[in-house]
N, C-alpha and C positions, 0 to 999 in steps of 0.2 A: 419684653415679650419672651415667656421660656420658648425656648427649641423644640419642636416636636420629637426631636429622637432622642431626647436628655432622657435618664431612667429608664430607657427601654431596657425589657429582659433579654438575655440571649435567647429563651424559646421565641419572644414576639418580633427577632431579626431572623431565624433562622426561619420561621412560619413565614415570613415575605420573602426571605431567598429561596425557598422551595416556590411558594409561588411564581416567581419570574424563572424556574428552571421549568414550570409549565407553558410560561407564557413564552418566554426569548431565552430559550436554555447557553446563547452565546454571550448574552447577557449575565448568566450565572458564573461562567465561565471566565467574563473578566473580572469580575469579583473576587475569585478565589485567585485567580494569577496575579490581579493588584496587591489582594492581602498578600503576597510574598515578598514585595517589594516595599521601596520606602514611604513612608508619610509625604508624599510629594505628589505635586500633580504629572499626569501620566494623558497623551496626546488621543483625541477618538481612535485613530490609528490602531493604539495598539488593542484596543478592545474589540476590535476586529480580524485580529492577528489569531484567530483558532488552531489551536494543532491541528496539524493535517492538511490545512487551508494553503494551496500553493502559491498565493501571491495576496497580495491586501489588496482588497478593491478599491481603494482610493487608487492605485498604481495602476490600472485598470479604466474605470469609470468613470468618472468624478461624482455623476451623478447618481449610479451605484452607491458609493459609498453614503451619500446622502443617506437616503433611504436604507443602507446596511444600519448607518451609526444612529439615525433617530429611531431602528426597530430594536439597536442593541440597549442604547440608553435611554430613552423615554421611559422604559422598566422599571429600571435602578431610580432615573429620580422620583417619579411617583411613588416610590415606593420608600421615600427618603434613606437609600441607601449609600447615594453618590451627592456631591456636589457638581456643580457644573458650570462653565465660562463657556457658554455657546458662541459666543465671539471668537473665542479663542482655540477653540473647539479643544477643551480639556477636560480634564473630569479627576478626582479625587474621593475616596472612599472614606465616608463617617469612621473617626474613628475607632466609635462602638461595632461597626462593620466590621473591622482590620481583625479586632480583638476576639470579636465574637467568633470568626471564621477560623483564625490561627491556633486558638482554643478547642475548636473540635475537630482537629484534623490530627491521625497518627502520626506516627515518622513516615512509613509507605505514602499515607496522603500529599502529607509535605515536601517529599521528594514528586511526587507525581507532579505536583502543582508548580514545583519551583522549575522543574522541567521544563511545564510550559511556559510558565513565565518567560526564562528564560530564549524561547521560541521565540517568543512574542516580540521581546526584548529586541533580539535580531532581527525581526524585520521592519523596525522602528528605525534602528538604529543606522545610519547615514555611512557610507564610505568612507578612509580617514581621509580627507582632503581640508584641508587649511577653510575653505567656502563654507565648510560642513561645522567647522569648532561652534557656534553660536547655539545650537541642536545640542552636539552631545555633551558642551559644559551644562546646558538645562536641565538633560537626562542624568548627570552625573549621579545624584543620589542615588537613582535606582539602580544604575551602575555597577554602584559600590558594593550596594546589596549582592548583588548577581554574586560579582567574586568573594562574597561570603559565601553565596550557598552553593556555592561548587566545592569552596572545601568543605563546608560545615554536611553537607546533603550528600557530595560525591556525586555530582550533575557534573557526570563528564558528558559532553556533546559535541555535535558538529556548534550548532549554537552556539553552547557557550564560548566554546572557543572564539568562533567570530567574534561576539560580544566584547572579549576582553583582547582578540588581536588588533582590531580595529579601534581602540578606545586608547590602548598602547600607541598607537601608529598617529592617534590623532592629539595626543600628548608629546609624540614626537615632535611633529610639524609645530608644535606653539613652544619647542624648547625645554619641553618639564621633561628633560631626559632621565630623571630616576622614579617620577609617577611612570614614567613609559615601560622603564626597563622593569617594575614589579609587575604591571599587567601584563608583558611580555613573555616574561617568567614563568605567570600564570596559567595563561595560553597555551604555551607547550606542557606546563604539565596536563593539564586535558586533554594532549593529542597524544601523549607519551600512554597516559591511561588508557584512554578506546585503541590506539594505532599501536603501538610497542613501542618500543625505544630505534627500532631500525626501518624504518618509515620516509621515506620522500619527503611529506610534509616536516618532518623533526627538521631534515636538512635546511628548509625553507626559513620555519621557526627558528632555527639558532645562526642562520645568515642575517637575517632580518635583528635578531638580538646584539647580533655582531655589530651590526651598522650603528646602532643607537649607543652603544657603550663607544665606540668612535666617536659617535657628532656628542658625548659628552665630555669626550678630552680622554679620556678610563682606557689609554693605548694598550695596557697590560691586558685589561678583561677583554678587548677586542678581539690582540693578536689569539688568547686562548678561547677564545670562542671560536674564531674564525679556523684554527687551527684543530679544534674538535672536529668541527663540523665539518672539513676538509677529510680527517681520517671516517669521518663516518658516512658520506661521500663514496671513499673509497671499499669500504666494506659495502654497500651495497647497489651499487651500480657497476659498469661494465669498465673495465682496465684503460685508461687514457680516453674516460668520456668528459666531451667536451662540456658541460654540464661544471662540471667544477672549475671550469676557468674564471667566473665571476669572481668565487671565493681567492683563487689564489689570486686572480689580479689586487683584491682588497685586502688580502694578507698582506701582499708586496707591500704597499701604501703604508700599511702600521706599520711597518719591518721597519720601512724608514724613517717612518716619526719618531720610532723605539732609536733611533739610530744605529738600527741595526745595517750596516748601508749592502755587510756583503751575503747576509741572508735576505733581505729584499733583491738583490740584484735575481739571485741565484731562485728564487720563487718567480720572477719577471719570467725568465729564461725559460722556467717549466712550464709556465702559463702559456708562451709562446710556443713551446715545441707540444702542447696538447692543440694550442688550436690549430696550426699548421697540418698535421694528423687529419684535424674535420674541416678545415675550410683553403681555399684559396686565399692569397695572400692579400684581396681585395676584400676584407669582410670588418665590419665597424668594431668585432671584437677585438682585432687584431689591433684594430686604427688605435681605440682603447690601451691595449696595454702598452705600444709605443708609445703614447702620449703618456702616458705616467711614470714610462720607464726613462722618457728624456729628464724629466724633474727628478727623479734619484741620482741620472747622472749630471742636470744640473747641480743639484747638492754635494758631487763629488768632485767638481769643478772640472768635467767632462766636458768640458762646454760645446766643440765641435761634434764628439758624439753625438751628446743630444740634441744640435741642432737639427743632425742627418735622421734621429731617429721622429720629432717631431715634423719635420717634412714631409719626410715618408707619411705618419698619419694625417697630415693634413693635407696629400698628395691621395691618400684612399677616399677619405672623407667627402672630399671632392669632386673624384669620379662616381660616389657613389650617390650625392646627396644632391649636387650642381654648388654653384657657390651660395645660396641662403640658405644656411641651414647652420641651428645652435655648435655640432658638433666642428664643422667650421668655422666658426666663430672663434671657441674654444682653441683650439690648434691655432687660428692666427694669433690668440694673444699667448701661448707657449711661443711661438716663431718671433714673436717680437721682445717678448722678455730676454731671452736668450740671443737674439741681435744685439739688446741694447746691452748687453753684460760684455757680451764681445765688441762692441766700440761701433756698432756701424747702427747710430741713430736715425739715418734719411730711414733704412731699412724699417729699423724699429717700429718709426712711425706712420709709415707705410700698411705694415701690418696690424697695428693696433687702431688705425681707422679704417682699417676694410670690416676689423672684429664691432665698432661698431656699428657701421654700415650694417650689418647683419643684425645686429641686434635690435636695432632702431625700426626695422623692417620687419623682423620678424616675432617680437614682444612689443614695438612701440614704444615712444619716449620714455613712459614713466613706469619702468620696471626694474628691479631689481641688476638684473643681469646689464640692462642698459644704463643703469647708474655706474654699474662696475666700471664698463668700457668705457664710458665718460673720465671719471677717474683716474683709471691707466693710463688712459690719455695724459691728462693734465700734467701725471707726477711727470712722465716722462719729457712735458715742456717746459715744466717746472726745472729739473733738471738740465734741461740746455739753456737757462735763461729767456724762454718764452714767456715771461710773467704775467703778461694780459690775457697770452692767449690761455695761457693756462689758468687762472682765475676763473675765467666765462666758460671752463671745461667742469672745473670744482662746484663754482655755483650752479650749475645744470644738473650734476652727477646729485648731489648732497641734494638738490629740491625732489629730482624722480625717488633716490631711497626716501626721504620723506612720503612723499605723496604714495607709495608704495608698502612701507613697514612704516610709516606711522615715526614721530621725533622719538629721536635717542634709543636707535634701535644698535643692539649690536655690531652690525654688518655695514652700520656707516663710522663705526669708530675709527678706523683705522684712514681714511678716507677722509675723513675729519678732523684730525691731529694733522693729517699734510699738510691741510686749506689751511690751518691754525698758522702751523708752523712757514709758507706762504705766504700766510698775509703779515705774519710779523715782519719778516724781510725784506718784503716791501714796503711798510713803514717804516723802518730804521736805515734804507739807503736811499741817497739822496737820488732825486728822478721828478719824474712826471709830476706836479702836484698834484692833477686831476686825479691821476688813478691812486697816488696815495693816500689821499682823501677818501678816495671810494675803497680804497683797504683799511684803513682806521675805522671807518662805518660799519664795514662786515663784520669786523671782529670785535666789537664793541656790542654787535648785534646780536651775537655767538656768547658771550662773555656772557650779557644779561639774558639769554635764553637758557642757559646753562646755570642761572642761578648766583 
């Protein structure tokens, strides 16, 4: 059976999208915002996304948007200009539509329209949250488009910006640290365009740039981003504002991965004497940079320093938060790494099940953070010759990162080579049979899941 729109003339598609600018001129409206994006399918949503229009009514109404989206697209498909998955509530433009529309529009039109697109775009598009990636890997095509017509068109906007901040951020959270860092990139240059280059937002933009060239290992592009962004910080805000304490706490951090141990120190110190300046000695930013200033002087073999200075945070943290809370948490497993470096394991272990006591409670078995604590746990029983107990700590920890990121994710590597390395030793000395047997099983188990 041919297609009713095969051989259509561009006058007999533009003759029906004049008609439906009669009939649902919002209707016409997504049509020409669709043609600027990709050959992909695009959500009712966003055909409902109008410039100018303050919120989408599905965000709104539910049943608003009903009746918004069967007045926007009942047009279009009658008029066989869309395809449509009313299940799925999606829609897609002929591609004699795309052509025909792209083809008579100037550059003023094209930028007008990619504009809104763009609009449109953003208020589809989802916050960057890990829950949210399923959405904007779907959206990706159109995406991609977007950051084409911001340079191709010069659609500098509040929009666009979001579009490719949030698309970066959500590239972050699934690890694609160099898709992240180019849309990052992007971003600021569209706030660098409308905003200038000496802008509040820039500062935000090249922190946030900062962070990602770190969680990609890139220590060098870090420290000099961090450290732009620190001078540019200072040109426009007010002499020892507390504001830049973020940056320089997370400069400290690279300094020391750079192993640079005595310009991280000396960055800690000024971190410290700015926020002293704006807060009392009881404030979580302060707790903050103690606890990260103790693991430099961990790394400097400071050891009693830093145990004094992670007490201290975890002596704020504490007054400030009660004892359940992540940032106490944290501080008890700094207090117990550094117990057990210093020889006093009752200690140790003291504090590294109170961290997960907290965790357990406060994220629930099968999380991330409480895989950790599990873990830490175990090496540390592992280490004194607790081998069972330590075992039923490893296979608790390694099931939550499972059940949590899913097998063979990065974050249980390390975690995993212990239990390995564990259960070999328990098979090679002589002991219990029972539990030897039940260590030859795990790693046999391990062995074939791993291929």
């Amino acid at each position: 059976m041919t297609d009713p729109s095969e051989h259509r003339s561009q006058a007999t598609i533009m003759s029906a999208i004049s008609a439906v600018e009669n009939e649902a001129p919002g209707g016409a409206e997504a049509l020409y915002m669709a043609a600027m994006l990709a050959d992909s399918p695009l959500p009712y949503d966003f055909a409902l996304s109008i410039d100018g229009t303050a919120h989408n009514p599905s965000l709104i109404n539910p049943a608003a948007a009903f009746f918004a989206a069967t007045a926007t697209i009942d047009p279009l498909v009658t008029r066989d200009l869309i395809v449509v998955d009313a299940d799925s509530q999606i829609f897609q433009l002929k591609e004699d539509v795309r052509t025909t529309l792209r083809n008579a529009m100037d550059d003023a039109q094209a930028r007008e329209w990619a504009s809104r697109a763009l609009y449109a775009m953003n208020l589809v598009l989802p916050d960057a949250e890990p829950q949210h990636w399923n959405t904007v890997q779907w959206l990706m095509p159109h995406i991609e488009v977007c950051r084409a017509l911001v340079t191709e068109l010069d659609v500098n906007t509040a929009a666009a910006n979001r579009v490719l901040h949030q698309t970066g951020f959500s590239l972050y959270h699934q690890e694609r640290y160099q898709d992240a860092i180019g849309f990052l990139e992007a971003a600021m240059a569209v706030d660098v365009a409308f905003k200038g280059e000496q802008h509040p937002d820039i500062v935000a933009d090249m922190e946030g740039l900062g962070t990602v060239h770190w969680a990609a290992g890139d220590l060098t592009r870090a420290e000099q981003t961090f450290a732009a962004c620190l001078e540019l910080q200072k040109t426009i805000f007010t002499e020892d504002n507390p504001a830049t304490a973020p940056v320089l706490n997370s400069l400290a951090v690279v300094r020391q991965g750079l192993g640079d141990y005595s310009g991280a120190e000396a960055t800690f110190e000024e971190c410290l004497r700015i926020l002293r300046l704006a807060h009392d000695d009881a404030h979580p930013a302060i707790a903050s940079c103690l606890s990260n200033m103790a693991l430099l002087y961990e790394a400097m073999d400071r050891l009693d320093e830093a145990l004094e200075l992670a007490r201290k945070s975890l002596g704020i943290n504490r007054a400030l938060f009660g004892d359940m809370h992540p940032d106490v948490a944290e501080d008890c497993t700094t207090v117990a790494l550094l117990l057990d470096r210093l020889g006093d394991s009752a200690g140790a272990e003291e504090h590294f099940r109170a961290s997960l006591h907290i965790r357990e409670q406060v994220f629930g078995s099968q999380h991330p953070e409480t895989a950790q604590a599990l873990c830490n746990l175990a090496l540390l029983l592992a280490s004194g010759e607790r081998r069972d107990e330590a075992f039923d700590y490893y296979d608790k920890g390694l099931a939550a990162y499972e059940s949590a990121l899913g097998p063979n994710h990065p974050l249980m590597e390390s975690a995993l080579d212990n239990f390995i390395a564990l259960l070999e030793t328990v098979v090679a000395t002589p002991g219990s049979d029972a539990f030897r047997e039940r260590a030859e099983a795990r790693l046999q188990q391990i062995v074939e899941r791993g291929g």
